[in-house]
C-alpha positions in Angstrom: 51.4 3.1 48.3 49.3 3.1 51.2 45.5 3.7 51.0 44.0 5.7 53.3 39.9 5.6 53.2 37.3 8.0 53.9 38.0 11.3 53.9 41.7 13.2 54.7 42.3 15.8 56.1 45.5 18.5 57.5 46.6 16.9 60.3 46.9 13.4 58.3 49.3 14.8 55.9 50.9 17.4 58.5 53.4 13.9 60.0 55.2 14.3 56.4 58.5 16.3 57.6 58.3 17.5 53.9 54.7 18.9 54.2 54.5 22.5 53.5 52.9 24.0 56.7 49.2 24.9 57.7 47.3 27.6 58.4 44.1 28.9 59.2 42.7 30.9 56.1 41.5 34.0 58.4 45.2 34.0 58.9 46.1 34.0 55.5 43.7 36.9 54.7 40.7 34.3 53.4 37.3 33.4 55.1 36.7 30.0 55.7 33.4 31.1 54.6 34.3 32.2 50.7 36.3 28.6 50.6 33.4 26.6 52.1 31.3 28.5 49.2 34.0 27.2 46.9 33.5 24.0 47.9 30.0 23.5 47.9 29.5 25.0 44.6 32.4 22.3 43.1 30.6 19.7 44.9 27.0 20.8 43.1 28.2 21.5 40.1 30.9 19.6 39.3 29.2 16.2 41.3 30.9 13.4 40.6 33.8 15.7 39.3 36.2 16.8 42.1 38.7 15.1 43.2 40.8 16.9 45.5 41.4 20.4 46.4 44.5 22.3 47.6 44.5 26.3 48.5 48.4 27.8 49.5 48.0 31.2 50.4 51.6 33.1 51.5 53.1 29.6 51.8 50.7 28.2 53.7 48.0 25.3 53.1 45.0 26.6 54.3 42.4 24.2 53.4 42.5 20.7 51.8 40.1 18.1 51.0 39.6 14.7 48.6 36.5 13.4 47.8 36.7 9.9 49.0 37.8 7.1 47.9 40.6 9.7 46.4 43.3 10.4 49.3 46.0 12.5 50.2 48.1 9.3 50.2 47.8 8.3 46.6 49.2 9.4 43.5 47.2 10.9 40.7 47.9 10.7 36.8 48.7 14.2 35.8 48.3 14.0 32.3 49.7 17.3 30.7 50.4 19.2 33.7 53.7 16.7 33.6 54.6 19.3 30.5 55.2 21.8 32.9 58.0 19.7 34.9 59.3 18.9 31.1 60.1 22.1 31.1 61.2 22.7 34.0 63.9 20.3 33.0 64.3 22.0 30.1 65.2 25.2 31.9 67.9 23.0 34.6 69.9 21.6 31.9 70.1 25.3 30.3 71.4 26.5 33.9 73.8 23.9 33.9 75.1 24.9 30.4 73.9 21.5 28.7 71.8 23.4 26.4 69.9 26.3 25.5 66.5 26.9 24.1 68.1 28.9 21.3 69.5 25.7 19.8 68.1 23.8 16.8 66.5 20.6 17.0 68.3 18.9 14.8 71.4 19.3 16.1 70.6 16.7 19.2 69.4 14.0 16.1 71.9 14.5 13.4 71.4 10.6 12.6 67.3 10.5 12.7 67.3 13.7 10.4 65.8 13.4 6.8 68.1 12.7 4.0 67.1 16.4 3.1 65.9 18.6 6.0 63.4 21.2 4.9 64.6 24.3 5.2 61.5 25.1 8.2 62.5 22.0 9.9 66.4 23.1 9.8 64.7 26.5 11.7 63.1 24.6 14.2 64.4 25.4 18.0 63.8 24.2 21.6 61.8 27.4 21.8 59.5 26.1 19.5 59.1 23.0 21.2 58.2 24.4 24.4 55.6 27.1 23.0 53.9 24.8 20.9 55.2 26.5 17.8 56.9 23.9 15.6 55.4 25.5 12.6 53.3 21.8 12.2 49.9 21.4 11.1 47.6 19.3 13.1 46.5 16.6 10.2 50.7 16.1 9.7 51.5 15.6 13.9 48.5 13.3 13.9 50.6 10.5 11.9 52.8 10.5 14.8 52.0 7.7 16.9 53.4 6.5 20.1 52.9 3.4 19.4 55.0 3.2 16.2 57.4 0.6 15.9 59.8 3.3 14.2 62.5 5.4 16.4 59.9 7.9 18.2 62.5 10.7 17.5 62.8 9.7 13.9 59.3 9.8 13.2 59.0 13.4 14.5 61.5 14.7 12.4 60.0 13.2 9.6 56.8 14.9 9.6 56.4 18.1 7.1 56.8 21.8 8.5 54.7 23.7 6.6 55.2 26.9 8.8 57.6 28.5 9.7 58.9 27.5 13.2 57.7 30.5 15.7 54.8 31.4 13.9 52.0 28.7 13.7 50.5 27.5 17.6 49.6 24.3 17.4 49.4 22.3 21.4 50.7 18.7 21.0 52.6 16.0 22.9 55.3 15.0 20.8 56.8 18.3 20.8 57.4 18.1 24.8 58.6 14.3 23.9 61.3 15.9 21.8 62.2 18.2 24.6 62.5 15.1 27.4 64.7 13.3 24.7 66.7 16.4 24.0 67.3 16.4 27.9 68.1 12.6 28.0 70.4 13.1 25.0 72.5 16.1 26.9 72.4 14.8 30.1 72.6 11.0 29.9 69.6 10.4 32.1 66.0 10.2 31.5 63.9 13.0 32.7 62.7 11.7 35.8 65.9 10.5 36.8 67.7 13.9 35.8 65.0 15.5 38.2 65.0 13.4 40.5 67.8 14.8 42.6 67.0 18.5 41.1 63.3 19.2 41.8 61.6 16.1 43.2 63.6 15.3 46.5 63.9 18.7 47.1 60.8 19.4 47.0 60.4 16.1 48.9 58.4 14.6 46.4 58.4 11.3 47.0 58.4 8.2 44.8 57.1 10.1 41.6 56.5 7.8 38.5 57.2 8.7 34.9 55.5 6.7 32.1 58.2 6.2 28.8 58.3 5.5 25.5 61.4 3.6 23.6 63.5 4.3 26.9 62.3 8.0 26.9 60.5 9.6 29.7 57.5 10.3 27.5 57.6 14.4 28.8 53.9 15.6 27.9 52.3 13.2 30.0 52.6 10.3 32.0 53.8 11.8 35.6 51.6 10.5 38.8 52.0 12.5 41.9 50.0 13.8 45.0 48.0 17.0 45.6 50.4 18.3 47.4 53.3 17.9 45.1 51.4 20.1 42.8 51.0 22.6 45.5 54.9 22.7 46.3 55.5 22.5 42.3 53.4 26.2 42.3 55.0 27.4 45.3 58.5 26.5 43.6 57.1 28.7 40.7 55.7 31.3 43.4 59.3 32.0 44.5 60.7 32.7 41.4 62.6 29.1 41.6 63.9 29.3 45.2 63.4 26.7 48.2 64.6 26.5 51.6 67.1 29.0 50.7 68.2 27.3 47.2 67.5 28.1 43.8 66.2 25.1 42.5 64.9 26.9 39.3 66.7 30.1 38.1 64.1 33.1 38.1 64.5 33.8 34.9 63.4 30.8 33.9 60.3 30.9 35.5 59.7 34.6 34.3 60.3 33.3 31.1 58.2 29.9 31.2 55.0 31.6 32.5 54.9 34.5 30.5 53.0 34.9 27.2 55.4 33.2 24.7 53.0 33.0 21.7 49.2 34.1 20.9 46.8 31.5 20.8 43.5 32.9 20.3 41.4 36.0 21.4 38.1 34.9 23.2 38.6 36.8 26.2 35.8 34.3 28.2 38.0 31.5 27.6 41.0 30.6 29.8 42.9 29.2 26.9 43.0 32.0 24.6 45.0 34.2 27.1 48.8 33.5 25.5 51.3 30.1 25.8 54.6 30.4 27.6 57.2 27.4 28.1 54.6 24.6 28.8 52.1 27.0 31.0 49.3 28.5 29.8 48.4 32.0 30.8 45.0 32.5 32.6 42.0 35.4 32.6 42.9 37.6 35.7 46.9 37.8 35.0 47.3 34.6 36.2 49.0 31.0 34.7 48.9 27.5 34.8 49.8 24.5 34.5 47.1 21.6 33.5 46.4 18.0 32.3 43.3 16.4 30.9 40.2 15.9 33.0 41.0 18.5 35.4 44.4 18.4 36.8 45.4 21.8 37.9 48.3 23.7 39.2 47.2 27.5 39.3 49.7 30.3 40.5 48.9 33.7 41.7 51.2 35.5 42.0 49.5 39.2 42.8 47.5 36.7 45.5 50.6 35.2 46.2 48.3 31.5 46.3 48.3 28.6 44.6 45.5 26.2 43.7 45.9 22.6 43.0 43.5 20.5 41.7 42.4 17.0 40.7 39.8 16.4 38.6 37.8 13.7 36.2 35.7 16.4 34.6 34.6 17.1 31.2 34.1 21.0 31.7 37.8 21.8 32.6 36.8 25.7 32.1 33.7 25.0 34.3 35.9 24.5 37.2 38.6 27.3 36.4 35.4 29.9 36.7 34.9 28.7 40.2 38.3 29.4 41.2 37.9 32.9 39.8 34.0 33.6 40.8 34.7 32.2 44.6 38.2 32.0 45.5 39.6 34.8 43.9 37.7 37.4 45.3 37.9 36.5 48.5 41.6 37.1 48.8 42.1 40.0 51.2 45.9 41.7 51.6 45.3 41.6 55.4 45.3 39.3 58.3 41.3 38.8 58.9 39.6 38.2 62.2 39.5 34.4 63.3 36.3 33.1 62.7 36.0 29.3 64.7 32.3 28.8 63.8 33.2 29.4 60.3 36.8 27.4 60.0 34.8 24.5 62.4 32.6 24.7 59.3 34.9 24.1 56.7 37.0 21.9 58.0 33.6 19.2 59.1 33.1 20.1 55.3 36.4 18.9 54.0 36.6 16.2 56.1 32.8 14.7 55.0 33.6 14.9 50.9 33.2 11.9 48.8 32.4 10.9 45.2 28.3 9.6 45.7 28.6 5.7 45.9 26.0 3.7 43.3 22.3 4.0 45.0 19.7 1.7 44.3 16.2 0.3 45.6 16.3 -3.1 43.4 16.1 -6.3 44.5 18.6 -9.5 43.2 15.4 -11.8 43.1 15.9 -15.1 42.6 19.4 -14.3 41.5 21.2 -15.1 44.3 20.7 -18.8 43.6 22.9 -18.4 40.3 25.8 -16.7 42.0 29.0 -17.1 40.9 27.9 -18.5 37.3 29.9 -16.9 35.0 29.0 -15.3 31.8 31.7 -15.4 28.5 31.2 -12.3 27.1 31.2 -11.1 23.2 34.8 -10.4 21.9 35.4 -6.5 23.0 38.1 -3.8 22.7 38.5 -3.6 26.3 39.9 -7.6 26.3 37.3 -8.2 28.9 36.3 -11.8 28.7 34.1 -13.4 31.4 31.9 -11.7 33.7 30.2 -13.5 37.3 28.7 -11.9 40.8 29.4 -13.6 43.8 26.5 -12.9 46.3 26.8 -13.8 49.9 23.9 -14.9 52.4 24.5 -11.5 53.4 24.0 -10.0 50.7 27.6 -8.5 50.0 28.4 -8.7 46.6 31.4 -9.6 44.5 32.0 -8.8 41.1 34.8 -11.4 39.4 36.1 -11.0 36.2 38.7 -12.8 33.4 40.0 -9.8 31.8 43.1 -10.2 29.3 43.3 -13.9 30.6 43.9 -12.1 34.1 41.1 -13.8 36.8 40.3 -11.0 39.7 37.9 -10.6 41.6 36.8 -7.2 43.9 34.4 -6.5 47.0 31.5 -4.1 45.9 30.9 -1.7 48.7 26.9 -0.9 49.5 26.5 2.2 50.3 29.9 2.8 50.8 33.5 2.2 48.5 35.1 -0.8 48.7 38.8 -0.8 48.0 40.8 -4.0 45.8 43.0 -4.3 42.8 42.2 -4.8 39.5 42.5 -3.8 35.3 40.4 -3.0 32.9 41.2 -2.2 29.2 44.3 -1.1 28.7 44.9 -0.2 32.9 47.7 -2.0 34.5 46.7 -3.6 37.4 46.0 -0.6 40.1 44.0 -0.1 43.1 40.3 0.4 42.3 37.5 1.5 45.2 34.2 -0.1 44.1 30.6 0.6 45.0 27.5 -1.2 43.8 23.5 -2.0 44.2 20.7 -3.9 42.5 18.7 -1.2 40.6 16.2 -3.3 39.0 14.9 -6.7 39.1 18.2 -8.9 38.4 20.1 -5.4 37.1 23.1 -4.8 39.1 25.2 -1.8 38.9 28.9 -0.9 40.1 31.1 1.8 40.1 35.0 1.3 39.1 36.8 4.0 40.6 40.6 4.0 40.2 40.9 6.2 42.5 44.8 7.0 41.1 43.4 8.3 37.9 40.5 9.9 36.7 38.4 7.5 35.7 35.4 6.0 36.9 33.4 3.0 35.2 30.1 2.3 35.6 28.9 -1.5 35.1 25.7 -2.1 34.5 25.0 -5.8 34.3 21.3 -7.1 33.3 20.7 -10.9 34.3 18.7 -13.5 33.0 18.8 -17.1 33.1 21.2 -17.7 30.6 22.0 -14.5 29.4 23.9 -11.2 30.6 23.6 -7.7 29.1 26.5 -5.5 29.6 26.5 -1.9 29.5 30.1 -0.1 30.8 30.6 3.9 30.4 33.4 6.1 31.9 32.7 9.2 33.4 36.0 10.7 30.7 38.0 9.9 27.9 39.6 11.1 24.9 37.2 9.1 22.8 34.0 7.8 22.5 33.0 7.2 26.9 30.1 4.7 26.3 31.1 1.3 24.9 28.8 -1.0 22.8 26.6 -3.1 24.9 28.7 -6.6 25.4 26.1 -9.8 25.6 27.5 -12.4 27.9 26.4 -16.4 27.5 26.2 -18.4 30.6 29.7 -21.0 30.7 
């Protein structure tokens, strides 16, 4: 995948013959003003947060923006908004008579059933896949693990379901696994390649990539794909199914999917108390969604007739959702408004100029320089990182090289500025990472890891002595605990 640097803009992504076409927003019936608003307000308070920005109004992309070193080029993990494609599969394969949602589980796994099915898990349908409503309680789907050595489709079935099916809500990702191997089992392809030639090249969505488990597409998560795949995924959704003149999706389907399904809470100030459909998640305002971990976010309007889509490494997902509404929203206007070039100029200088803040610092490496490149073995850790050296130039540029999992790499750190290389880290695969650093203390130097196709960001901060290196290594998100114990390092 090619990496583009710096930040991107419209008429980068405009040479795709598959790009959905641009706008101005005073076309559209939106002030480049109330989106520049938008934008400045993410960029305050979600700093460090955003990573790129989409806005469709009537079709049309009307403003678009990454914060740098994230690109319009690159993929992006989606995390759980890959549930809403799941079902989107889901709703295919019931077009083409393969299935319908109507049907009980068990009847796709007659050989991984119990030797005596309860009669709740006998009840169990697609339906209750898809709306989160298997009828299973939380402390039972947690023994499910995807990294069992036991048949994936096996194990779920195996789990007791103390509700009836239908009528207890409980969001989880095994239950959109079942559905990707319930499609897999009817169709003889996995889910990717069953969409492949359904959804994704029409939609000219190119090279998606589908993380599996045991041969499975792995359904609730796992998808990687642009910004603007998930804009032309919303737009799909936006016209009820239809594209280019095709029905890619049968409307009802998509009335169906998005609307409320089941009741999952009452909080009226929170965005996911407002209903569940078929893998979508109804919104304040009338509106739904789909969304994954950290922040990704495809959000459909349809009264606006917009879409939002969104990439994110945030912590405060609802944070960023009451921008949309507070700023964007609003500012949606059923009419054609005035063109406004100072304004647009504006925004566009704006979305061209964003960029995650690279690592700042007034420190000085001291005498270190003369130790560079001696590496330090570090304490055994989780994150199989094992050896730890800086590799400082005569000009001062700085490389950070590391043995992790017996893999030697090594990365430029950018000053100032990102630096882009390959590298892993924990349990990563090898991927491209941008990386900036400076000395911010006497012999302290500090880098940021960004891997720039997922959410995270690592920040390094190494502490030198003679013989002795100090490790400290946070990530901006996780599922767990984001600060790791301090790792001490002994010169080789």
């Amino acid at each position: 995948m090619a990496v583009m640097f710096g930040a991107s803009c419209c008429i980068a992504a405009e040479k795709s013959p598959n790009a959905l076409p641009r706008s101005t927003p005073e076309a559209q019936g939106i002030s480049s003003a109330a989106i520049l608003e938008f934008i400045e307000a993410a960029d305050k308070q979600q700093a460090e947060s955003m990573h790129s920005f989409m806005l469709v109004r009537h079709g049309k992309i009307v403003a678009e923006g990454w914060w740098s070193p994230y690109n319009a080029a690159s993929p992006h993990s989606m995390y759980s908004l890959s549930k809403s494609f799941t079902s989107t599969a889901v709703g295919i394969a019931q077009a083409e008579g393969k299935l319908s949602v109507d049907d009980e589980v068990l009847k796709f796994f007659p050989d991984d059933a119990p030797a005596e099915p309860s009669a709740n898990l006998k009840a169990m349908r697609i339906s209750d896949l898809l709306r989160m409503n298997t009828g299973q309680h939380s402390n039972d789907v947690a023994k499910f693990s995807f990294e069992s050595q036991e048949k994936l489709t096996k194990l779920f079935l195996s789990l007791p379901v103390e509700h009836k099916p239908g009528t207890h809500f409980y969001y989880n990702t095994p239950a959109t696994f079942m559905c990707s191997a319930i499609v897999q089992k009817v169709t003889g392809q996995t889910l990717l390649d069953y969409l492949k030639p359904r959804l994704f090249d029409p939609l000219g969505i190119e090279n998606p990539t589908w993380e599996s488990q045991q041969g499975i597409t792995f359904g609730g998560s796992g998808l990687a794909i642009r910004t603007e795949d998930i804009a032309k995924f919303g737009q799909l959704y936006l016209q009820k199914g239809k594209w280019n003149g095709k029905q890619l999706v049968p409307a009802k389907w998509i009335e169906a999917a998005t609307a409320r399904q089941t009741s999952n809470g009452s909080n009226p100030n929170s965005d996911w108390d407002q209903g569940y459909g078929y893998q979508f998640w109804r919104c304040r305002n009338g509106l739904y969604r789909g969304d994954g971990a950290f922040g990704q976010f495809c959000i459909v309007m349809e009264d606006q007739d917009a879409v939002v889509a969104m990439t994110c490494g945030t912590r405060n997902m609802q944070g960023v959702m009451n921008l949309v509404w507070d700023k964007l929203l609003p500012a949606m206007q059923p009419k054609r408004l005035k063109a406004d070039k100072e304004a647009h100029k504006k925004l566009k200088d704006r979305l061209a100029d964003l960029a995650l803040r690279p690592q700042q610092g007034s420190g000085s490496s001291g005498a270190f320089v003369q130790m560079s490149g001696r590496r330090f073995l570090l304490s055994t850790n989780n994150l199989k990182l094992e050896a730890v050296a800086l590799e400082v130039g005569n000009n001062g540029q700085v490389a950070l090289a590391t043995r992790c999992n017996g893999v030697e790499q090594r990365v430029a750190c950018g000053n100032g500025e990102w630096k882009k290389g390959r590298m892993t880290y924990a349990q990563l695969p090898e991927q491209p990472v941008a990386v900036s650093g400076a000395w911010t203390g006497d012999g302290i130097y500090t880098a940021k890891l960004c891997f720039y196709e997922t959410p995270f960001v690592i920040t390094a901060k190494l502490q030198f002595s003679n013989d002795q290196l100090l490790c400290d290594l946070e990530s901006n998100v996780g599922f767990g605990q984001t600060k790791q114990p301090q790792l001490v390092g002994v010169l080789q």
